[in-house]
Phi, psi and omega in degrees: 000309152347296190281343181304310195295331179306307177295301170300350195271356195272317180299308173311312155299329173260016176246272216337307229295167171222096201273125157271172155226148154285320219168157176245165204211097010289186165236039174204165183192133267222124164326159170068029225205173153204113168233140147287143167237157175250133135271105227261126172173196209244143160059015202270144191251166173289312181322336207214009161240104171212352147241182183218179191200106186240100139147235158289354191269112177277167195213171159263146164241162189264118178254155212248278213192188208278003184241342210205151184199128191266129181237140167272128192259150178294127164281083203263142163258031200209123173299186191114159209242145198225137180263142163264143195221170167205126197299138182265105172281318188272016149235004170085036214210148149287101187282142181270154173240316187188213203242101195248123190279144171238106197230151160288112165328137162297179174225128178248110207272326188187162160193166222205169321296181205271343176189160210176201193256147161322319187313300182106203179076006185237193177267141151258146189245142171266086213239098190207234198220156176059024148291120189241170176222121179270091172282352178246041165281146166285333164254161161298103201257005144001081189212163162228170190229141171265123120111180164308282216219109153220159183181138017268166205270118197286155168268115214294131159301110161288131174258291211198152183320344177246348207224164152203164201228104171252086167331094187311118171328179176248169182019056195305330194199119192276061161253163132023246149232207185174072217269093163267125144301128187252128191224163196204108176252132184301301170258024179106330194212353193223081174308160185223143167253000000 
C-alpha cells in the first residue's frame, strides 16, 4: 500500500513540476571536440528532462540535481551556432536553454613576455590566430593557465583576433625558479598550449 501511494505522490510531483532553463554552461564549444554542457534551470526532474536537443540532434541528457542536466553535445566539424533545447515529457515539449557557439580552436603561435618574476601581477600576452570575444557569453569563460594548477584560473583579455592578455598569478609558487606551461581556453574547459 505504501508503495502505490509512493508512486501516485511521484505521478503527482511530475504532471506539477513546471521546469525553466536560465542558461547553458559553457555556451561554446571547440569543432571536432566530445563535450558535456550543463543546463542550467529550476524545477529540472530526471523523470521528465531526459533528453537534450542541439541544432536538429537529440542527444541523452544527464540529470546532475534539481537545477542542472548535463547534455552531450554532436561532435560537429563545422562552425556555428545552435540553439539548445531540453525536452519536457510531462507536457510534450521543448525548452530553449540557450545558444551553443561552435568554433575552430585558436592557434597559439608565441607570447611574450617569455619570463618574469614568481610575484606574478603583470600580463602575458599571446599571439596567434582565432581568437574571439563571444558578446553573447553570459560569463566570461576565457581563461588561461600557468603552470598544472593554479585556481581559480585568470581570466584572458580579448584585444583583438591574433591577441589575448592573461594576467600572470601573483605568487604561483614560493620557488626560485620555475619553468611553466602557459594554456588557454576559449571556453573554460578545452585547453590549448
Amino acid at each position: 500500500m505504501k508503495f502505490v501511494s509512493l508512486k501516485l505522490i511521484l505521478t503527482s510531483l511530475q504532471k506539477k513540476a513546471n521546469p525553466t532553463v536560465s542558461t547553458i554552461n559553457p555556451d561554446a564549444a571547440p569543432i571536432n571536440t566530445d563535450l558535456e554542457i550543463q543546463v542550467l534551470g529550476d524545477q529540472l526532474l530526471p523523470e521528465i528532462n531526459n533528453k537534450c536537443k542541439i541544432g536538429d540532434e537529440i542527444t541523452i541528457a544527464y540529470y546532475e540535481d534539481y537545477n542542472t542536466v548535463n547534455c552531450t553535445i554532436p561532435n560537429l566539424n563545422v562552425e556555428g551556432t545552435m540553439p539548445v533545447y531540453l525536452y519536457v515529457s510531462n507536457d510534450d515539449s521543448w525548452l530553449q536553454a540557450g545558444l551553443l557557439k561552435y568554433y575552430k580552436q585558436p592557434v597559439i603561435d608565441s607570447f611574450n613576455p617569455t619570463s618574469g618574476s614568481l610575484r606574478g601581477g603583470y600580463d602575458v600576452y599571446l599571439y596567434g590566430s582565432g581568437f574571439f570575444n563571444d558578446t553573447n557569453t553570459n560569463i566570461n569563460q576565457m581563461c588561461c593557465q600557468f603552470g598544472a594548477t593554479n585556481f581559480p584560473l585568470p581570466t584572458a583579455r580579448f584585444i583583438n583576433d591574433t591577441t589575448v592578455a592573461c594576467e600572470n598569478p601573483k605568487n604561483i609558487l614560493a620557488q626560485n625558479s620555475l619553468k611553466v606551461n602557459i594554456t588557454y581556453a576559449q571556453n573554460g574547459i578545452n585547453f590549448i598550449q
